[in-house]
N, C-alpha and C positions, 0 to 999 in steps of 0.2 A: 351417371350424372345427367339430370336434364339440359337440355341445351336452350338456349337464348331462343334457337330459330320455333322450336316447337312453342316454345311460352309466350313468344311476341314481346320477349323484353325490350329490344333492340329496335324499336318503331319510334318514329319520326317524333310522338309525342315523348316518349321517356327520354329522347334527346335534348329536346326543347326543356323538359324540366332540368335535363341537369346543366343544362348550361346557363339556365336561370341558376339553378344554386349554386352556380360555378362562378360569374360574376358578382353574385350580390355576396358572395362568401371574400371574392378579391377585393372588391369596394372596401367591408368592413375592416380586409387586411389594413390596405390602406391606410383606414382611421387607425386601429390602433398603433401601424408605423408612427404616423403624425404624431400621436400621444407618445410615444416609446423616444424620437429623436427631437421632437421639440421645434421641428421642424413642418411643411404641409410635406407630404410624401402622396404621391398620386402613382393610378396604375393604368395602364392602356395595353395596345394588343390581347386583349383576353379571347382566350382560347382554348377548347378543349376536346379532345382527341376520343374516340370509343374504339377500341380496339380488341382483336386477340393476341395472345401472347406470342404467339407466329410472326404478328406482324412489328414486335416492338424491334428488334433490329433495323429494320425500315426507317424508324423515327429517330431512334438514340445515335449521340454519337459516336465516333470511332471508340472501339471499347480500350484503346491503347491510350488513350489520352487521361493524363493525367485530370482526376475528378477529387468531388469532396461530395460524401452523402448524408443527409440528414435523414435517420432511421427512426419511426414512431409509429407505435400500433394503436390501431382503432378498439376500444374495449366498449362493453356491454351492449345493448342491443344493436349495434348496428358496427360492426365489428369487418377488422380488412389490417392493410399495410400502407401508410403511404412512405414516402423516398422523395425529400427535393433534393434531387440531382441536380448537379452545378459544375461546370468545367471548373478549371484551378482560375482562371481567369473571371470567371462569371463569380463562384464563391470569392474573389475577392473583389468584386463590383459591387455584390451585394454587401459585404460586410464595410466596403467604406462608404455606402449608402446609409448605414447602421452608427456605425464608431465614427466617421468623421476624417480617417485618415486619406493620403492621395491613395489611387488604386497603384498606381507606377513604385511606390514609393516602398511596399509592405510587399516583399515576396514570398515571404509564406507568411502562412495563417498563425498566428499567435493566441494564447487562451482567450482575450477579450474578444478577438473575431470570431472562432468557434463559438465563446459562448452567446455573442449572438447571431451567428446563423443556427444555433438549435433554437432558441427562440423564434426566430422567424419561422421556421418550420414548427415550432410548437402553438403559433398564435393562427398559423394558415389551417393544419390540422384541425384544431380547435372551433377556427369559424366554418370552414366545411359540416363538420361533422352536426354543429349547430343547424347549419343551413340546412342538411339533410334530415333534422329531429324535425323540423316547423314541416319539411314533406312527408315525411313520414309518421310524425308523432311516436315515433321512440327516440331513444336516447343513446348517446355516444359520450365517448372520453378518448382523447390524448393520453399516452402512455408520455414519461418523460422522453424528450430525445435524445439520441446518439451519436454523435457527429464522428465519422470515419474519413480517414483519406485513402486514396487508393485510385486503381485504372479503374473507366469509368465503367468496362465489362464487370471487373470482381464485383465493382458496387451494386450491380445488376442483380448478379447472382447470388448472393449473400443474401441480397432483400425477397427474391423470388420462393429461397428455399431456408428463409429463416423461420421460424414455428410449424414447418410444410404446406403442402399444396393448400394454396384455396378456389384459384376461379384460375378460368382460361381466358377470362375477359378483364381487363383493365380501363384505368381514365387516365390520359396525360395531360395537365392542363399547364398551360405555358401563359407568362404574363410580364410586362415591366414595368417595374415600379421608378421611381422617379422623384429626386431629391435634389434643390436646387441646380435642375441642372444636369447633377448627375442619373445613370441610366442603370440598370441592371436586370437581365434575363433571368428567367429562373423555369425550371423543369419542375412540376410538381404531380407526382405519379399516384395514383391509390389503385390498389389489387385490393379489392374485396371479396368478403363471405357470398356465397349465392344468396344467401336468403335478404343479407343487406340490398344487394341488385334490385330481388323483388321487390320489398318492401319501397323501395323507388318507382319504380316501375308500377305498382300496382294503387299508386296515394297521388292523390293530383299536387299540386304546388299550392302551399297555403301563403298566403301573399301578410 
């Protein structure tokens, strides 16, 4: 496998571009929140991480902690895994960001929560992978999602060695969105194909 370091994927400019499509891909989250809850839903802290797989331990947390993961694959030309990771706390800040209910009040997750935290992870998928077509001028697709519970290590590995390997290199992009008031963090991961990388790497950002 070729590495990052010989191709010069990993330069300050391939950065900049994805954190460009990392924000304007959060923004659009945003708007479609707003449309989805009928409310304005805003996002801040955006953030996004380049890493290798070595270093995700580093970042994630304790793998004992009770989690909830949203599983969706990247299909046609620009193809990978993403995973929004969510403590049991966080997945339900976000889901009563969503549905309206107290967070203190719902201690576990119920079908209407699940079913929209796979939305939400199918609309963020969704605009990523957009964002990344207007960079690269190929095309992507959202796989329906899967919403799992479990520690938030299994969730890890499930996602790491589900369809097998693909890249040593990963993106975490972490963000909060923001609903009257209320706040909710959110872990949003993509493990990509190499050549999706390049294909980033090698197309400038088309605005």
């Amino acid at each position: 496998m070729t590495s990052f370091t010989r191709l010069s994927i990993w330069d300050l400019r391939t950065q900049a571009t994805i954190q460009e499509m990392t924000s304007r891909s959060m923004a659009q989250g945003a708007a479609a929140l707003t449309l989805m809850v009928g409310q304005p839903v805003s996002v801040k802290n955006i953030g996004v991480t380049c890493l290798q797989l070595s270093e995700l331990t580093e970042i994630l947390p304790d793998p004992q902690v009770k989690a909830v993961g949203v599983f969706i694959a990247a299909e046609g030309d620009l193809r990978g895994r993403f995973l929004l990771l969510l403590s049991h706390g966080e997945a339900l800040a976000l889901a009563s960001l969503m549905v309206g209910f107290a967070p203190g009040g719902a201690p576990d997750l119920d079908r209407l929560a699940r079913s929209a935290l796979g939305e939400v992870g199918n609309q963020l998928s969704a605009l990523f992978l957009n964002s990344a077509a207007q960079t690269t001028r190929r095309s992507g697709r959202p796989s329906p999602p899967a919403v799992l519970e479990d520690m938030a290590g299994a969730l890890v590995d499930l996602w790491l060695t589900a369809g097998g390997r693909l890249e040593d290199y990963l993106l975490i992009i972490e963000a909060m969105f923001v609903r009257a008031g209320q706040e909710a963090d959110l872990h949003f991961l993509f493990l990509p194909e190499y050549a999706t990388l390049r294909a980033i790497a090698r197309n400038e950002l088309r605005c």
